[in-house]
C-alpha positions as CSV (number, residue, x, y, z in Angstrom):
1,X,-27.6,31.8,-22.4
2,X,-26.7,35.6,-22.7
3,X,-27.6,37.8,-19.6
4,X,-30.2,39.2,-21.6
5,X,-31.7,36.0,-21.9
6,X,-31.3,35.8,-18.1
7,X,-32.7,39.4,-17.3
8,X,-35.6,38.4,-19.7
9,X,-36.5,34.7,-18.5
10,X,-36.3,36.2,-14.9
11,X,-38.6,39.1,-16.2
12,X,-41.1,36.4,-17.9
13,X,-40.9,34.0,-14.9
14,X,-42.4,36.8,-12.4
15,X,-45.2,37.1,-15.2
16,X,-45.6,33.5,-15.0
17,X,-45.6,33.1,-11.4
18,X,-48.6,35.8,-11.1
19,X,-50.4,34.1,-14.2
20,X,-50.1,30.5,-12.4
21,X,-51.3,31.9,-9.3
22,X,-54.5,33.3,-10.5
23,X,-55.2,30.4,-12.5
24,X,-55.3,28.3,-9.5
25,X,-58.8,28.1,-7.6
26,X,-59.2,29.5,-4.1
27,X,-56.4,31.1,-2.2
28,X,-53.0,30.1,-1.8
29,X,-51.0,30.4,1.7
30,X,-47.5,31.4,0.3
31,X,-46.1,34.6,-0.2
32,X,-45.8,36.9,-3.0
33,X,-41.6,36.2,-3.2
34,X,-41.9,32.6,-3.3
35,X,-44.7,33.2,-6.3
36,X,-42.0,35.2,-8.1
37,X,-39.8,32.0,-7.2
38,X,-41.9,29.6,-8.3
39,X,-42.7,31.6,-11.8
40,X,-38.6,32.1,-12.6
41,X,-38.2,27.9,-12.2
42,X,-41.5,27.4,-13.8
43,X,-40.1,29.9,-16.7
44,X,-37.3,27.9,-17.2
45,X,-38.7,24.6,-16.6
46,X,-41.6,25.2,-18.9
47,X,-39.5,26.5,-22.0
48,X,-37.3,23.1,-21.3
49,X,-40.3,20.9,-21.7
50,X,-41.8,23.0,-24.5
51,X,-38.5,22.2,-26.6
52,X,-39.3,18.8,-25.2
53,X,-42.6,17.9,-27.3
54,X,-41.6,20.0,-30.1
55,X,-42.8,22.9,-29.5
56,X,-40.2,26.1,-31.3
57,X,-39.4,28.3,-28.4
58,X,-36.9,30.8,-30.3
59,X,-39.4,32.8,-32.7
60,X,-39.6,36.3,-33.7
61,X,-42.5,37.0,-31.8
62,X,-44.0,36.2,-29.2
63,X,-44.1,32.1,-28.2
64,X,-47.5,31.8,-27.3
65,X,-47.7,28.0,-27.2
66,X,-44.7,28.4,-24.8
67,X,-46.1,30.8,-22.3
68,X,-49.1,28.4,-21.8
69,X,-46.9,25.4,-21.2
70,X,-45.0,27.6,-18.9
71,X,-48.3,29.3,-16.8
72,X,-49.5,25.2,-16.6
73,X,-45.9,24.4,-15.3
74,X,-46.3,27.7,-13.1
75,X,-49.6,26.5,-11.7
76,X,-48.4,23.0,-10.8
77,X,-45.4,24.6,-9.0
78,X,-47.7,27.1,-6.8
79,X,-49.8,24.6,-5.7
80,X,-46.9,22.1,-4.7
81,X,-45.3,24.5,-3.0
82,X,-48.7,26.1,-1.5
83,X,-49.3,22.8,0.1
84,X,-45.8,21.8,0.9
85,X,-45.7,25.4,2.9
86,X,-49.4,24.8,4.5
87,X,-48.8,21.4,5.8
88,X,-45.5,22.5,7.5
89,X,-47.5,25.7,9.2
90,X,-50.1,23.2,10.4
91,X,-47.2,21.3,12.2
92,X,-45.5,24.0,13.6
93,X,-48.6,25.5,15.5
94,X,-49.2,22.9,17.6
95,X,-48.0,22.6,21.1
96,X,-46.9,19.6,23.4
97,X,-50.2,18.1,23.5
98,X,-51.2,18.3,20.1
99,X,-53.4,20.5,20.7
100,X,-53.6,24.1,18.4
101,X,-52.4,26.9,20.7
């Protein structure tokens, strides 16, 4: 991959991030960088499985089938990590007794 490709999948995974976000019903406790995170892996992971069932990723125009696989991988990613990140702030207010502080 060519550091255009790079600059451009990066590019196309913030896209993807913020698409997979607002696809997801009500609202999600993790922060706007770790969106942006989540949409670059999701970029990359979702072009991977598009290959994957056959679907062509290197057209002339835009891959439309591709972005959608991509925003569904997106949308898994932010709510994984949306409740991977909740469940550990639940932990981490509590004090000795259990109790929330």
């Amino acid at each position: 991959m060519t550091i255009t490709g790079i600059i451009s999948a990066i590019l196309i995974g913030i896209v993807v991030g913020v698409l997979g976000r607002l696809v997801l019903p009500g609202k999600q406790s993790i922060g706007m960088l770790v969106t942006i995170l989540v949409g670059i892996v999701s970029a990359f992971l979702g072009t991977a499985l598009a290959r994957a069932i056959g679907i062509p990723t290197a057209t002339s125009g835009i891959d439309w089938l591709e972005l959608l696989v991509q925003v569904v991988v997106a949308a898994i990613g932010v709510a994984l990590v949306a409740a991977l990140m909740g469940r550990r702030a639940g932990v981490a207010g509590r004090g000795r007794t259990g109790t929330l502080r």
